[in-house]
C-alpha positions in Angstrom: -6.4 -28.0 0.0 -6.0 -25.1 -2.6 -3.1 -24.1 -3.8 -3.9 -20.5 -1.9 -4.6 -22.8 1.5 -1.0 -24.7 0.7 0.8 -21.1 0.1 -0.1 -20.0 4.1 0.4 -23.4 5.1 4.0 -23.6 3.8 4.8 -20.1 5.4 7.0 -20.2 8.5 4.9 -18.5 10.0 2.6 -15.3 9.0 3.4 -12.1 9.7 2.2 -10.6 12.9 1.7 -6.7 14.6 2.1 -4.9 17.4 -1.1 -5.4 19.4 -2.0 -1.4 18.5 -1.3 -1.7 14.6 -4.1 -4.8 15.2 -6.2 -2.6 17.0 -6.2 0.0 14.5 -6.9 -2.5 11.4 -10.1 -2.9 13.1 -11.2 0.3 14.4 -10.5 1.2 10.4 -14.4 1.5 10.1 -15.4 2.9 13.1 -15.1 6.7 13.9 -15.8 6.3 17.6 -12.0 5.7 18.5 -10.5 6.4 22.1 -7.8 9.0 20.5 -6.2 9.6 24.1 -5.9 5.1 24.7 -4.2 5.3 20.6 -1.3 7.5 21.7 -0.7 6.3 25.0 -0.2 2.8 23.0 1.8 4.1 20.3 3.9 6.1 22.5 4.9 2.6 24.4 6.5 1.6 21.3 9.6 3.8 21.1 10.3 2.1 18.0 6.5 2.3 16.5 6.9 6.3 17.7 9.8 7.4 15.8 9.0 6.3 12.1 5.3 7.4 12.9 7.2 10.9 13.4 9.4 10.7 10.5 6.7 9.4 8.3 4.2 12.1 9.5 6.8 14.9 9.0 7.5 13.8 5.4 6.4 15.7 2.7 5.0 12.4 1.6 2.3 13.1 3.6 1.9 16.4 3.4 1.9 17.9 6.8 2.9 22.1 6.9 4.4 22.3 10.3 7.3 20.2 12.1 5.6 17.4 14.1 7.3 16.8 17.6 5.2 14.0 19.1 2.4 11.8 18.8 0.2 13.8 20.7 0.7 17.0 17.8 0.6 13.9 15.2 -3.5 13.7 16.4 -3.7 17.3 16.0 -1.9 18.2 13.0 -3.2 15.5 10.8 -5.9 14.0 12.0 -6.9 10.8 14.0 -7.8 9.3 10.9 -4.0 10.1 9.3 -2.7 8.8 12.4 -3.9 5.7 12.0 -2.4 4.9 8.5 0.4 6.0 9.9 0.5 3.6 12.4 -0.7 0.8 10.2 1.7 1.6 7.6 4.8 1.6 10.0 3.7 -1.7 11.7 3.2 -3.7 8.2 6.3 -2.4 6.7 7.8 -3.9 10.2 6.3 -7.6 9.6 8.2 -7.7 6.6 12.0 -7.7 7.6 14.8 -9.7 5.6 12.9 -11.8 3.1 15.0 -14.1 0.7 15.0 -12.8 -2.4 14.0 -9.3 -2.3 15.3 -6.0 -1.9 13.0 -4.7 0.7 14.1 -1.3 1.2 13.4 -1.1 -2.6 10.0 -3.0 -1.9 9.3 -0.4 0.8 10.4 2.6 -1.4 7.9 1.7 -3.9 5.4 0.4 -1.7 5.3 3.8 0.4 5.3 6.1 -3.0 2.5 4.0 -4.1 0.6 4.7 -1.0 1.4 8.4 -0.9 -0.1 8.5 -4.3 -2.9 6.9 -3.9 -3.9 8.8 -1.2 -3.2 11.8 -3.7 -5.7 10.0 -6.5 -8.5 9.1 -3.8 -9.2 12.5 -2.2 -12.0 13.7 -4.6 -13.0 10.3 -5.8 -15.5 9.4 -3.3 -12.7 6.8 -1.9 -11.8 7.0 1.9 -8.1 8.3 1.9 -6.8 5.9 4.1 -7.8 3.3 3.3 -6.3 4.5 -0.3 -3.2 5.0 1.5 -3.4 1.4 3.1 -4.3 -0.6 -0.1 -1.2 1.4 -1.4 1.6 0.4 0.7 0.4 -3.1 0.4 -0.1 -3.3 -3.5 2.5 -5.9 -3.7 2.9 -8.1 -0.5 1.3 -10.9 -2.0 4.4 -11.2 -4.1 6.5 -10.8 -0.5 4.3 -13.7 0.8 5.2 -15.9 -2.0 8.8 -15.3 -1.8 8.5 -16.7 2.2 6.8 -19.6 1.2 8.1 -20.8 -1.7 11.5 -19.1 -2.4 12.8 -21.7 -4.5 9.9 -21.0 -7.2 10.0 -17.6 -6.1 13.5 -17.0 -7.2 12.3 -17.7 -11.2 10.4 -14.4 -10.9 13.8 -12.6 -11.1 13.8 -12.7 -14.7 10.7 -11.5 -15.3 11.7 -8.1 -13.5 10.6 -5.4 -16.0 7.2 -7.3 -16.3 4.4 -5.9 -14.8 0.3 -5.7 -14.6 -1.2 -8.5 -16.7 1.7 -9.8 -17.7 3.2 -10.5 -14.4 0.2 -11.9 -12.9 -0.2 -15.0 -15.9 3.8 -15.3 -15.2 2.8 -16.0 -11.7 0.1 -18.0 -12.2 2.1 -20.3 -14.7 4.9 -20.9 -11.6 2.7 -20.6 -8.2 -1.3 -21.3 -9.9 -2.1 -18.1 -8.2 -1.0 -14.5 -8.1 0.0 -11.9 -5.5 -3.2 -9.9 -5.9 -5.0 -13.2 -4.6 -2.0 -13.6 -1.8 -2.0 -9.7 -1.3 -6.6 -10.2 -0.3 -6.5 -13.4 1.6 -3.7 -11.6 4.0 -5.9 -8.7 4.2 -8.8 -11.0 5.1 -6.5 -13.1 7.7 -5.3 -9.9 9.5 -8.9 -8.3 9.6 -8.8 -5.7 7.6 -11.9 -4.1 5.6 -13.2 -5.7 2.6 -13.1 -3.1 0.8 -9.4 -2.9 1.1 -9.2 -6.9 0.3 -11.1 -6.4 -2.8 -8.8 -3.4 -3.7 -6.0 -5.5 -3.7 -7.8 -8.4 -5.3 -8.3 -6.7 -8.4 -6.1 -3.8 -8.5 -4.4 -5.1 -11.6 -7.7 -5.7 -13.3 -9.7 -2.9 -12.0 -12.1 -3.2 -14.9 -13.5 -6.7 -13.4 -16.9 -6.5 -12.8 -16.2 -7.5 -9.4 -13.6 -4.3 -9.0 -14.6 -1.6 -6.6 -13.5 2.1 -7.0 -10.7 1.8 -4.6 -9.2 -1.2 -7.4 -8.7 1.8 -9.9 -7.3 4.0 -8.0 -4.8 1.4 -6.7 -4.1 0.6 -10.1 -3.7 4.1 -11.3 -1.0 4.7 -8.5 0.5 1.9 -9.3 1.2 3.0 -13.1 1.6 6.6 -11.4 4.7 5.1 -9.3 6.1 3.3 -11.5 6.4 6.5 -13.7 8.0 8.4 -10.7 10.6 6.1 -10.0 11.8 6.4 -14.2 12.0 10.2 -13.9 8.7 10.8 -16.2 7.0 13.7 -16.0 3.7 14.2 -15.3 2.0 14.8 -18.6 3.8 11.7 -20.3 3.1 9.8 -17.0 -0.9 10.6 -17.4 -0.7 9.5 -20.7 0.2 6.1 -19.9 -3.1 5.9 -17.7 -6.0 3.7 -19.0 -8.8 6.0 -20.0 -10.9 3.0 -19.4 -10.1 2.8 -15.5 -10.0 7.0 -14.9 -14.1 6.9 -16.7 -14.4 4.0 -13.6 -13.7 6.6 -11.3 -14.4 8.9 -12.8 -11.8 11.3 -13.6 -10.8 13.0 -16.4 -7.0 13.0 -17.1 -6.5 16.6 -16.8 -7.2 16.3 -13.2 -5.0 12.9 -13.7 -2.1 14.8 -14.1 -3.0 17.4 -11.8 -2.8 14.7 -9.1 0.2 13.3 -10.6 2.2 16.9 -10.4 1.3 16.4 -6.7 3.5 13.6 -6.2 6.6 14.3 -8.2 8.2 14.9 -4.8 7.4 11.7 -3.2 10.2 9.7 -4.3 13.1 12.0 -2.8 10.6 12.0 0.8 9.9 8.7 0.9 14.2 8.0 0.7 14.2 9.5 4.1 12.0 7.0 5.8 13.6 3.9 4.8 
């Protein structure tokens, strides 16, 4: 058994989704979607609903008039918004108290990160939502690994300010994996596209040859989000991006920082939705 087999094997269990959320992971590559069947399903979920609605109303996402109910959701942002939407609320929910972490922190980062890289994939010949969705889940390999192995897990605490590189060989050196490998084989177990496992495969090395374009721009949010949350500004933020990974794209770092002025409001919307 590898040690990736023994990490989901040691897991109480593995984290499941409203049937919808399920549905929509799979109807991610198809267009042909029965919109009117997707709100009567959301709309049973009170729960599912509400933080749809707040999430959709956020300036986070970008919407210019006040969203009332799913049904104006469809219309105001598109089916295809929805669905992240959807998606994003129901994995945030498989992740509740997890020993260890701060989630709501987890969550805060994970949604700016999304926002963001839905910002950096718009003109980048990436599919936005599928930006958005390898976003949020940057980092829940690293959740996974705390529910497995918490004891291990719990060394990892003083290695907070480390990040990229670095934090992947610390993980290695503890688990013989790392949570982008963790992150890709849950994406693979809960059917998602692989263009969305290989994203988070290699979104800390996004200049492997075995990197897709949706890897950079993962990345890139990721340094972008990071910048956010220490009050940077933008120009000092876009400086800290790899020109390496924006000539992957490509994108120059003008338009970097253009994309990064975007988002400077994303932390204080994202605080509402936790």
């Amino acid at each position: 058994m590898s040690k990736l087999e023994k990490l989901f094997a040691d897991l109480p269990r593995i984290p499941s989704m409203p049937r919808v959320v399920q549905d929509l992971i799979a109807s991610l590559v198809k267009e042909d979607v029965d919109i009117g069947s997707l709100v009567d399903q959301v709309k049973l979920d009170q729960s599912l609903s509400l933080r749809v609605l707040a999430m959709a109303n956020s300036s986070a996402f970008g919407a210019s008039k006040r969203i009332g109910a799913i049904d104006q959701a469809v219309t105001m942002i598109g089916l295809a918004a929805l669905r992240s939407l959807v998606i994003a609320s129901g994995i945030s929910r498989a992740f509740a108290n997890v020993e260890g972490l701060d989630m709501p922190a987890f969550w805060r980062k994970s949604m700016i990160c999304a926002g963001v890289a839905r910002e950096f994939g718009k003109h980048q010949g990436v599919n936005r939502e599928f930006a958005y969705t390898a976003g949020l889940m940057q980092c829940v390999g690293l959740v996974i690994m705390h529910q497995a192995w918490p004891g291990m897990a719990r060394q990892l605490s003083d290695i907070g300010t480390l990040s990229g590189l670095a934090q992947l060989v610390q993980e290695r050196r503890l688990f013989g994996l790392d949570h982008c490998e963790v992150g890709a084989e849950l994406a693979l177990r809960w059917n998602f596209p692989p263009t969305i496992q290989n994203a988070l495969r290699w979104c800390v090395e996004p200049l492997s040859d075995e990197a897709g374009s949706l890897a950079a721009v993962v990345h890139l949010a990721g340094v972008v989000t990071q910048g956010l949350l220490d009050g940077d500004d933008p120009e000092k933020i876009s400086v800290l991006l790899d020109p390496a990974v924006l000539a992957r794209l490509p994108l120059s770092r003008v338009d970097a920082q253009k994309r990064i002025e975007a988002c400077v409001d994303l932390p204080a919307s994202v605080e509402s939705l936790l």
